[in-house]
NUGU-566971 format. One line per field, with one value per atom (N, C-alpha, C, O): x, y, z; chain; residue in one letter; atom name. Coordinates in pm, 1 decimal, m for minus. Example, Ala and Ser with C-alpha at 12.3 -4.5 7.8 and 13.67 -1.06 7.14 Angstrom:
<atoms>
X <- [1319.0; 1230.0; 1320.0; 1423.6; 1285.0; 1367.0; 1290.0; 1340.9]
Y <- [m569.0; m450.0; m330.0; m331.9; m225.0; m106.0; 3.0; 113.8]
Z <- [780.0; 780.0; 780.0; 846.5; 708.0; 714.0; 787.0; 803.9]
mol <- [A; A; A; A; A; A; A; A]
type <- [A; A; A; A; S; S; S; S]
atom <- [N; CA; C; O; N; CA; C; O]
</atoms>
This chain:
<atoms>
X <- [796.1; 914.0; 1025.5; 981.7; 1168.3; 1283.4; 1301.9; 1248.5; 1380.1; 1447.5; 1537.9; 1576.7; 1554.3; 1625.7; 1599.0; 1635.6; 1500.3; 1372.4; 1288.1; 1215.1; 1294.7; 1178.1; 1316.5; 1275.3; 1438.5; 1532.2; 1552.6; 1551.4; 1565.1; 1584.1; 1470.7; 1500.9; 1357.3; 1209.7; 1242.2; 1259.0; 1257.6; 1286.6; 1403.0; 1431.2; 1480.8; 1603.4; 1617.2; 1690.1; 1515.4; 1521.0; 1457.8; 1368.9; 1479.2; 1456.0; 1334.5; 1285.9; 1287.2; 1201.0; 1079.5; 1122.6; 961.5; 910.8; 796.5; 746.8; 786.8; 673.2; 586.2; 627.6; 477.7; 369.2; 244.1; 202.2; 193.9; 47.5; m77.2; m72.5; m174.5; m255.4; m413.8; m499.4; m455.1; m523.9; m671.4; m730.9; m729.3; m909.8; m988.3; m944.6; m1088.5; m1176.2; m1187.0; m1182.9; m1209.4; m1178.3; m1344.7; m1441.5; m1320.0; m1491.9; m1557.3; m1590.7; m1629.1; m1700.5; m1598.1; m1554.1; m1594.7; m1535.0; m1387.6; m1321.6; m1288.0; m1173.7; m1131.6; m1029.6; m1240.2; m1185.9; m1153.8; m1167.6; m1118.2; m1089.9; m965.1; m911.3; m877.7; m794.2; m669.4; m592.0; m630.1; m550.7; m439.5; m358.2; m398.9; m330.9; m333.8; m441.0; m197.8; m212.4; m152.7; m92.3; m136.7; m162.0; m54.8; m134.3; 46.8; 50.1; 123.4; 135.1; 164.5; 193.3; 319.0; 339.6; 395.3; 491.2; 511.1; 608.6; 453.8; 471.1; 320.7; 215.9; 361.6; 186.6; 280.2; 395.2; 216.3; 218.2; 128.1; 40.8; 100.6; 8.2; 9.1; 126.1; m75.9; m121.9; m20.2; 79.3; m70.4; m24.7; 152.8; 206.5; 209.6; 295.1; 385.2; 414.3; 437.4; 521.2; 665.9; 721.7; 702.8; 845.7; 812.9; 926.9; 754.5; 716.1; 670.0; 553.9; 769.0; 674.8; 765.8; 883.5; 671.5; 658.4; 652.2; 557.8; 782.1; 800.8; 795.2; 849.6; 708.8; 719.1; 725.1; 689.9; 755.6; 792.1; 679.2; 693.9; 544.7; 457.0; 319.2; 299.4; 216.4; 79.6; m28.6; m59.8; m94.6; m220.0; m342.3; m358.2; m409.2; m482.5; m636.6; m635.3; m767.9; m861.4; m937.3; m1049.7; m869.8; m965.0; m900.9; m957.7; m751.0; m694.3; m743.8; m779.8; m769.5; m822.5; m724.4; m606.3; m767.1; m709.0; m614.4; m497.7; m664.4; m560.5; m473.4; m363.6; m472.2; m354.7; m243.9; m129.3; m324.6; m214.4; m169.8; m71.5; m204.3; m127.1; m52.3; 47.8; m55.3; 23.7; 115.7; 209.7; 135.0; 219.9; 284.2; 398.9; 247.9; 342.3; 360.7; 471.1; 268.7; 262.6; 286.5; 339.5; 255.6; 255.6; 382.4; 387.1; 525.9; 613.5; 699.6; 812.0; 620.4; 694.6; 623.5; 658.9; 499.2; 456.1; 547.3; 629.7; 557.2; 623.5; 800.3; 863.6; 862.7; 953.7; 976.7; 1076.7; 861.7; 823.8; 836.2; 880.2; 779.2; 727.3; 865.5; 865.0; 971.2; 1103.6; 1206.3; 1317.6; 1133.0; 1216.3; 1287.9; 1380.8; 1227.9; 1314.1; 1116.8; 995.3; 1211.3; 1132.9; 1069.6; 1154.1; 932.4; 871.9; 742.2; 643.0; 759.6; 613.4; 504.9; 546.5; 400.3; 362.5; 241.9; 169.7; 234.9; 131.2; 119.7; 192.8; m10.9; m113.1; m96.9; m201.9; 0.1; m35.2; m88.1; m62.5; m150.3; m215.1; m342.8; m394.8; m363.1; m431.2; m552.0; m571.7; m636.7; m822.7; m897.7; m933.6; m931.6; m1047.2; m969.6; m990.9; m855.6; m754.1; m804.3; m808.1; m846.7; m886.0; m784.4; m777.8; m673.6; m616.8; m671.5; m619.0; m793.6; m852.9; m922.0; m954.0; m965.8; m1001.6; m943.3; m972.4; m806.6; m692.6; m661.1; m632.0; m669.9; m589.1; m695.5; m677.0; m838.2; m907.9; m1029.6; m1098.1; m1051.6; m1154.0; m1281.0; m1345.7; m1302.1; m1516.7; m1505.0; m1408.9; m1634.5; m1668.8; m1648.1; m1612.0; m1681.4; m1658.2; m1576.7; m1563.8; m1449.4; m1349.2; m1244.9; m1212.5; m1193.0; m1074.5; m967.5; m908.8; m921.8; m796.9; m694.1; m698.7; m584.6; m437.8; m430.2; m314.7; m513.3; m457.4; m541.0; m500.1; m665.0; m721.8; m628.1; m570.1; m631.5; m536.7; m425.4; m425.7; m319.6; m208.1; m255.8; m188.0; m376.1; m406.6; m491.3; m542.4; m491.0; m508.1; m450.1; m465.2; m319.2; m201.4; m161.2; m140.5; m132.7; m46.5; m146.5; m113.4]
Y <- [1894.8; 1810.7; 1872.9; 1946.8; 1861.3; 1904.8; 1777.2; 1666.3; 1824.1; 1771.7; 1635.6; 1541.1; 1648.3; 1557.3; 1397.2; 1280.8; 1489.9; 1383.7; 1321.8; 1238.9; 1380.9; 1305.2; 1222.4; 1140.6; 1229.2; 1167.5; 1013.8; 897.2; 1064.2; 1008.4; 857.9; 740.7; 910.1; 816.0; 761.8; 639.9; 818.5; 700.4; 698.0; 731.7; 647.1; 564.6; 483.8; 509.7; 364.2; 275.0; 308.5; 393.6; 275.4; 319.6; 241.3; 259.6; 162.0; 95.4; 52.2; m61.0; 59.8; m15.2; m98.4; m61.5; m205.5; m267.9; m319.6; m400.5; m272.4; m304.7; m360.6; m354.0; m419.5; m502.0; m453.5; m425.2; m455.2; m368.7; m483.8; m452.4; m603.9; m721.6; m709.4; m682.8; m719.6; m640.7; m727.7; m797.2; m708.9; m812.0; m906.9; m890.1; m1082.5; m1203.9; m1248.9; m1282.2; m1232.0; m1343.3; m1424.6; m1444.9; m1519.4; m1612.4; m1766.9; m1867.1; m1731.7; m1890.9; m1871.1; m1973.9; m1719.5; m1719.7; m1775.2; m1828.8; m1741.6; m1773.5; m1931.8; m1977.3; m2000.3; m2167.3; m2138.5; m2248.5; m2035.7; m2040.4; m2089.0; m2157.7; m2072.2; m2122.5; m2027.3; m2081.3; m1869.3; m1769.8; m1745.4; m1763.6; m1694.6; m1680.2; m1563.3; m1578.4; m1422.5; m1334.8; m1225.0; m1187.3; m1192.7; m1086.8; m939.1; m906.3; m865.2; m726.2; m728.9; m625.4; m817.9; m798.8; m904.2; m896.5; m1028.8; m1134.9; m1264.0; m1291.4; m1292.5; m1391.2; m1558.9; m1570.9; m1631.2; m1736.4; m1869.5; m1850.1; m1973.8; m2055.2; m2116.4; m2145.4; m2164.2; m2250.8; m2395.2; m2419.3; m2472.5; m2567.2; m2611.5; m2721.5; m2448.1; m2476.4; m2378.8; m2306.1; m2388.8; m2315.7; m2266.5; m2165.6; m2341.5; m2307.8; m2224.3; m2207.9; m2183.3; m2055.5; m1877.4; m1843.4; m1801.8; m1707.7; m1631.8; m1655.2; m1514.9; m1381.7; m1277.0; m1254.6; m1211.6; m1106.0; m992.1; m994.8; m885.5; m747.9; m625.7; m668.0; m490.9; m374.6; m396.5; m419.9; m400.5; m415.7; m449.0; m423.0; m506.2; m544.0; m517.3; m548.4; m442.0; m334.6; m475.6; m547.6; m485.9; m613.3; m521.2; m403.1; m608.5; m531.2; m433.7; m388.0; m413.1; m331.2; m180.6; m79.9; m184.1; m17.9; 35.9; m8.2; 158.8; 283.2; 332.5; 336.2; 375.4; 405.2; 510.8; 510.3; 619.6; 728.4; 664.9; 719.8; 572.6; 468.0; 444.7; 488.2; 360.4; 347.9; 452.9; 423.5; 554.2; 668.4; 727.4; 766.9; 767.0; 830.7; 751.2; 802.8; 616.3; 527.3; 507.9; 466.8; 524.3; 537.2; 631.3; 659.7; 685.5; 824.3; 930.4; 1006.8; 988.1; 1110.8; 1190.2; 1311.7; 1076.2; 1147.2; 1139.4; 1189.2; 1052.7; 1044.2; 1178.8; 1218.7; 1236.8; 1378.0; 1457.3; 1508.4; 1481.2; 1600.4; 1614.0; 1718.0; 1485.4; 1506.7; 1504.2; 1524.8; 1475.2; 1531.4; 1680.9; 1725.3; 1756.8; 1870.6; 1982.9; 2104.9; 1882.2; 1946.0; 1924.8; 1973.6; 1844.4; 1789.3; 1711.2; 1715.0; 1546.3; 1466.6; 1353.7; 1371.3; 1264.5; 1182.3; 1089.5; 1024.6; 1038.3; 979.9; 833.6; 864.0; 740.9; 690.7; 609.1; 530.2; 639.4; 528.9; 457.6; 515.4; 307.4; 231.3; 121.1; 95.6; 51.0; m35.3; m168.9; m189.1; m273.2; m380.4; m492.6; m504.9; m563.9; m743.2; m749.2; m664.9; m853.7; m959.1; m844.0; m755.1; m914.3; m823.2; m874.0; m990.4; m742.0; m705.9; m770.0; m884.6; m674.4; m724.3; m599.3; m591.7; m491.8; m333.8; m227.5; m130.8; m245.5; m178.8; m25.2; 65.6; m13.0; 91.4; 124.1; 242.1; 80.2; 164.2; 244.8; 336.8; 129.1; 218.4; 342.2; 457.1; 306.7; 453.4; 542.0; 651.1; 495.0; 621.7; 640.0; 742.1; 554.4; 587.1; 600.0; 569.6; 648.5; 682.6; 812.5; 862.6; 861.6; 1042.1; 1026.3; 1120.8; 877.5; 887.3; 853.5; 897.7; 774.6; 720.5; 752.1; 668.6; 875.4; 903.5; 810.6; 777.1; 747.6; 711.8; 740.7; 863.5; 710.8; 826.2; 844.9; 821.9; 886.4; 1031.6; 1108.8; 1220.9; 1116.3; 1227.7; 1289.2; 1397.6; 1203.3; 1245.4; 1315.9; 1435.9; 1265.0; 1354.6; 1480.2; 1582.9; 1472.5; 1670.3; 1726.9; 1837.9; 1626.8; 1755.7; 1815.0; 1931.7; 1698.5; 1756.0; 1850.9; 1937.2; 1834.9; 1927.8; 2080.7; 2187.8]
Z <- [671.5; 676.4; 593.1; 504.9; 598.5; 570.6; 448.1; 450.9; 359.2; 266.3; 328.8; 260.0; 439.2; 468.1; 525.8; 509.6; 611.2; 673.9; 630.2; 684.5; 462.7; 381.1; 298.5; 216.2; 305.8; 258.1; 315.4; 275.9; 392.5; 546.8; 539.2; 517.1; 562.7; 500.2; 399.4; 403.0; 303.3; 165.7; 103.2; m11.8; 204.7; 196.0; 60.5; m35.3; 80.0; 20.0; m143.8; m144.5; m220.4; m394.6; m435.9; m547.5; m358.0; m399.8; m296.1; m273.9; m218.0; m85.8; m200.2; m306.6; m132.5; m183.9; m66.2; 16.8; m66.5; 55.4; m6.0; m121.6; 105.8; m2.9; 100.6; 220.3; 19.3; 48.0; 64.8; m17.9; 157.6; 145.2; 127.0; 231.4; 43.1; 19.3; 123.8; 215.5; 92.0; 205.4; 150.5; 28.6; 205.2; 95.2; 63.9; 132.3; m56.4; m88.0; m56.4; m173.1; 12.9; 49.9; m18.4; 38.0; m122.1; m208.5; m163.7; m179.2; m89.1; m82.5; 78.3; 121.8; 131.9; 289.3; 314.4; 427.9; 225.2; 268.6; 203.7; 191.1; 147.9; 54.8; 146.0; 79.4; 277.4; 330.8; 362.1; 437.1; 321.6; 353.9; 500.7; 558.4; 589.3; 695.2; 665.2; 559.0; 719.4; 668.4; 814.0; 900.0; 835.1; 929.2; 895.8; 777.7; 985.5; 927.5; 837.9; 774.6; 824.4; 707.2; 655.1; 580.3; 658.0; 591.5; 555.0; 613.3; 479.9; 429.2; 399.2; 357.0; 424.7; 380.4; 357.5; 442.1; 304.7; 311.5; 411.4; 436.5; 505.9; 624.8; 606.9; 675.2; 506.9; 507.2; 428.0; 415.6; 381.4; 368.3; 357.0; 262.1; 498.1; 600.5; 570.8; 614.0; 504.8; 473.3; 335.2; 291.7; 273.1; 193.7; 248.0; 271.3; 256.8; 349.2; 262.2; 235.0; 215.1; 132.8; 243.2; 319.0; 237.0; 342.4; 226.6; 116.2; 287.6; 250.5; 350.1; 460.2; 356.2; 451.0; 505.7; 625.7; 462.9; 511.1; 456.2; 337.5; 531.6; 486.1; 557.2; 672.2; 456.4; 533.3; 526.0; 427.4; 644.2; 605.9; 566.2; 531.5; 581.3; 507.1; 602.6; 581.7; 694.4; 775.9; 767.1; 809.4; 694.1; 642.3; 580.9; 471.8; 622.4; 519.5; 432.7; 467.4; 309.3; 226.5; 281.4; 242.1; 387.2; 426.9; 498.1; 488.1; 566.5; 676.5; 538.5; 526.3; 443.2; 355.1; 280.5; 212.4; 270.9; 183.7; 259.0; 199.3; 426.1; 520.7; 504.4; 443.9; 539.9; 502.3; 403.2; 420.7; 297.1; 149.8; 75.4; 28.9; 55.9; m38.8; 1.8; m78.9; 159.0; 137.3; 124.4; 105.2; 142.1; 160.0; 38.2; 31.3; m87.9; m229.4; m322.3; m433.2; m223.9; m276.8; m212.6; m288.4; m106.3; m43.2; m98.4; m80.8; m168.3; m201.2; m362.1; m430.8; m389.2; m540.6; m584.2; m690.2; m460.6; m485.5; m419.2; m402.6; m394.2; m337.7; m490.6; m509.9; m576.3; m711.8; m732.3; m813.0; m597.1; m664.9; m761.1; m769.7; m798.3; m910.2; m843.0; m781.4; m817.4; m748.7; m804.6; m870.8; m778.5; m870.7; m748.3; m663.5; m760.6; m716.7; m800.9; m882.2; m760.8; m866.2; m763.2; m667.4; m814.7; m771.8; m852.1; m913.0; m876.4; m927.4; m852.9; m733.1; m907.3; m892.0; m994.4; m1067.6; m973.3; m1066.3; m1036.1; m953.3; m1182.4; m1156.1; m1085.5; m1067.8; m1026.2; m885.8; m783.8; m744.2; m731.3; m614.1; m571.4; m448.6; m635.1; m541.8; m566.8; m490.9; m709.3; m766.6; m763.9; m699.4; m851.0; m930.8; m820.8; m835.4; m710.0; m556.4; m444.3; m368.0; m486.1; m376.7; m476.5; m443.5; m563.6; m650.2; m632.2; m578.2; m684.0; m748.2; m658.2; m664.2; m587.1; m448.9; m485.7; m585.9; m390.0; m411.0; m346.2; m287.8; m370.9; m326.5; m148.9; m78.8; m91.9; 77.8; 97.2; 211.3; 68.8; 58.7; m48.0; m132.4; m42.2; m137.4; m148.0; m45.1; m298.2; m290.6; m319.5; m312.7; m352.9; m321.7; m432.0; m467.9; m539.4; m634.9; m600.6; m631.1; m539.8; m457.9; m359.0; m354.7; m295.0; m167.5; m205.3; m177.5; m268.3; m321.1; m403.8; m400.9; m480.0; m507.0; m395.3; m380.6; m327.1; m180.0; m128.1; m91.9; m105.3; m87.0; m88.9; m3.6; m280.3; m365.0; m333.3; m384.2]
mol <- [A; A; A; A; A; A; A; A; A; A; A; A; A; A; A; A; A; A; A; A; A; A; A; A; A; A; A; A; A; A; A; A; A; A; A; A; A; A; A; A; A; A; A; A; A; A; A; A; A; A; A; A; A; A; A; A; A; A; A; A; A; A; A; A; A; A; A; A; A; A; A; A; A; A; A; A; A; A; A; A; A; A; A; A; A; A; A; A; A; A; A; A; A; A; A; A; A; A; A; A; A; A; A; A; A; A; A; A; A; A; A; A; A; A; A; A; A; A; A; A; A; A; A; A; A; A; A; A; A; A; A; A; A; A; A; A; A; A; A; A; A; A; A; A; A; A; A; A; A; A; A; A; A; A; A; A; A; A; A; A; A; A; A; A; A; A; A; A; A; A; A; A; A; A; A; A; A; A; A; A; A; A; A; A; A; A; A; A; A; A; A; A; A; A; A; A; A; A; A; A; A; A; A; A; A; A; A; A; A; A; A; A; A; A; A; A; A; A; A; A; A; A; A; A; A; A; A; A; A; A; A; A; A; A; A; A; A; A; A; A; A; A; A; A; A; A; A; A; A; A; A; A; A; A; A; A; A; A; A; A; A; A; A; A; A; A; A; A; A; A; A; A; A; A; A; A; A; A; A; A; A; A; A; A; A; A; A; A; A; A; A; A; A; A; A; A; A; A; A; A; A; A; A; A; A; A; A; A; A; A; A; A; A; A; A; A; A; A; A; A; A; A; A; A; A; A; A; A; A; A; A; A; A; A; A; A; A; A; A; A; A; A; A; A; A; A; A; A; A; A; A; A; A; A; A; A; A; A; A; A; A; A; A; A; A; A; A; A; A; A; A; A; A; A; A; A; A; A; A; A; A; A; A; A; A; A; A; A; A; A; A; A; A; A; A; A; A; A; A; A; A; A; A; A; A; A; A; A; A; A; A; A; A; A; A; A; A; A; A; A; A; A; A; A; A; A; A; A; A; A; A; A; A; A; A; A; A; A; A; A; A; A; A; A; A; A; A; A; A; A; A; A; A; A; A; A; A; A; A; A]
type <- [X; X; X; X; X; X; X; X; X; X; X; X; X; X; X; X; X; X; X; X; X; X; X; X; X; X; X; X; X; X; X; X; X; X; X; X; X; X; X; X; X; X; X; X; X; X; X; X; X; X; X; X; X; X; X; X; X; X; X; X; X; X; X; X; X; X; X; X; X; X; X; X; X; X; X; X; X; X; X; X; X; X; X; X; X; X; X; X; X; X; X; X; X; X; X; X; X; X; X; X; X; X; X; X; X; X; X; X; X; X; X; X; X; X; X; X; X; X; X; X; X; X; X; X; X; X; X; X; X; X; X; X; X; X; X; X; X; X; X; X; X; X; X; X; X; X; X; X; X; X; X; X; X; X; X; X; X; X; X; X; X; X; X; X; X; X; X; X; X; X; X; X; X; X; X; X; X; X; X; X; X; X; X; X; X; X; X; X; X; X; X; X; X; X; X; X; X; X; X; X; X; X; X; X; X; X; X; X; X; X; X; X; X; X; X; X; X; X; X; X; X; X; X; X; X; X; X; X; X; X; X; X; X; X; X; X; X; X; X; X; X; X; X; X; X; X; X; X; X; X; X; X; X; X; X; X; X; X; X; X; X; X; X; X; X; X; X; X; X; X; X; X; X; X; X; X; X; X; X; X; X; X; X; X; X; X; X; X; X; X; X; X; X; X; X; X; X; X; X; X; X; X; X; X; X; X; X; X; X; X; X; X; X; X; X; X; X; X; X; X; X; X; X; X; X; X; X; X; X; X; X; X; X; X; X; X; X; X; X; X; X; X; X; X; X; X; X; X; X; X; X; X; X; X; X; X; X; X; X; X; X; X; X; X; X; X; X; X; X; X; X; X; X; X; X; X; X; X; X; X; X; X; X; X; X; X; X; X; X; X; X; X; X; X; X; X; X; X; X; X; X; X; X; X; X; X; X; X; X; X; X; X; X; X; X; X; X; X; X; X; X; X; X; X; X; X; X; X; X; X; X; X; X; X; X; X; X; X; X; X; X; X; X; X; X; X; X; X; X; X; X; X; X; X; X; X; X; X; X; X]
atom <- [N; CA; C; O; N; CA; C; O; N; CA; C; O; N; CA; C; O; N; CA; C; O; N; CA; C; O; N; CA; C; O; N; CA; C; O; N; CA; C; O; N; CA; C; O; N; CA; C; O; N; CA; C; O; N; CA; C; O; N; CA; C; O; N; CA; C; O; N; CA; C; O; N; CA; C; O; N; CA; C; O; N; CA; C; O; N; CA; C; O; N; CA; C; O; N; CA; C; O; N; CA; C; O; N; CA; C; O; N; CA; C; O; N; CA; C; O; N; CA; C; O; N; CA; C; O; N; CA; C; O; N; CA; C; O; N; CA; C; O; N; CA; C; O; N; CA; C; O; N; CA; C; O; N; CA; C; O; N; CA; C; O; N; CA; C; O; N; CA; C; O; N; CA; C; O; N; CA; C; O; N; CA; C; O; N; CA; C; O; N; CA; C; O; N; CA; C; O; N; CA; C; O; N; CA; C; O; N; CA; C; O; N; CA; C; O; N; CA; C; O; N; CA; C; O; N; CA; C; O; N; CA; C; O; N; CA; C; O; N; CA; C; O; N; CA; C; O; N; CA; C; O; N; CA; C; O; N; CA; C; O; N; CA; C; O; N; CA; C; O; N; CA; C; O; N; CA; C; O; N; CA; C; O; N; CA; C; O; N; CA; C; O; N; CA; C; O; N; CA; C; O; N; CA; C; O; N; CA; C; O; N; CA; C; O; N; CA; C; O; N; CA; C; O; N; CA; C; O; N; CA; C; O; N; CA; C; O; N; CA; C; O; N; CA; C; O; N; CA; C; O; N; CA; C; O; N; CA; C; O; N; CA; C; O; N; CA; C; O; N; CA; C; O; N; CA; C; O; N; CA; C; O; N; CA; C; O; N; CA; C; O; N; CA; C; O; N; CA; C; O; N; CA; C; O; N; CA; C; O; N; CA; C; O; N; CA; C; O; N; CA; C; O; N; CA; C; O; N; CA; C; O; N; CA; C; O; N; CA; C; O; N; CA; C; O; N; CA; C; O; N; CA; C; O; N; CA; C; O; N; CA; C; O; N; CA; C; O; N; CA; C; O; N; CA; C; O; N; CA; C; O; N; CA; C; O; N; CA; C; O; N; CA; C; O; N; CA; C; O; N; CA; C; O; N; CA; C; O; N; CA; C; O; N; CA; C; O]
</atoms>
C-alpha cells in the first residue's frame, strides 16, 4: 500500500470498534441485541450505542486485526504515530485479543509478523 492509501484508510484520528467474546451461561438473559455497528438493550430501544464497527463472537482475531491494525502498522513503519489498545471491564478478552495463544495469534503477534 502507498502512503496515501493507508492515509486515505485512516482518515479518521480515532476508530473505536468492539470486539463481543462469547457470552456466559448467566449472560445470555442479559437482554443486548447486538448488530454490525450498533448494540442496544432489548427492552430499551431508544438507547443504541453506535460504533464503526462490531466484531461479534464468531471473529477471528486476524478478521479483527485486518480490520484495524494492519494498516496503523504499515503506516507506522512509513513514520507516522500509531496506538492501538484493548479496553473493558475484566475478562471481556482484552489480554486475548492482544496477546493470543500459540493457535490463535493476537495482534501483537500479528503486527511482528508483520513488521
Amino acid at each position: 500500500k502507498t502512503i496515501l492509501s493507508t492515509l486515505y484508510i485512516m482518515s479518521d484520528n480515532i476508530r473505536v470498534v468492539v470486539r463481543v467474546r462469547p457470552l456466559k451461561s448467566r449472560e445470555e438473559s442479559s437482554g443486548w441485541n447486538i448488530n454490525e455497528n450498533g448494540m442496544y438493550l432489548k427492552n430499551l430501544n431508544e438507547t443504541q450505542y453506535e460504533f464503526e464497527k462490531i466484531f461479534n463472537e464468531n471473529c477471528t482475531t486476524q478478521n479483527l486485526y485486518d480490520y484495524v491494525a494492519s494498516d496503523i502498522i504499515n503506516a507506522s513503519l512509513e513514520g507516522f504515530n500509531g496506538t492501538i489498545f484493548a479496553y473493558g471491564q475484566t475478562s471481556s478478552g482484552k489480554t486475548f485479543t492482544m496477546e493470543g495463544c500459540k493457535e490463535k495469534p493476537g495482534i501483537i503477534p500479528l503486527a511482528i509478523t508483520q513488521i
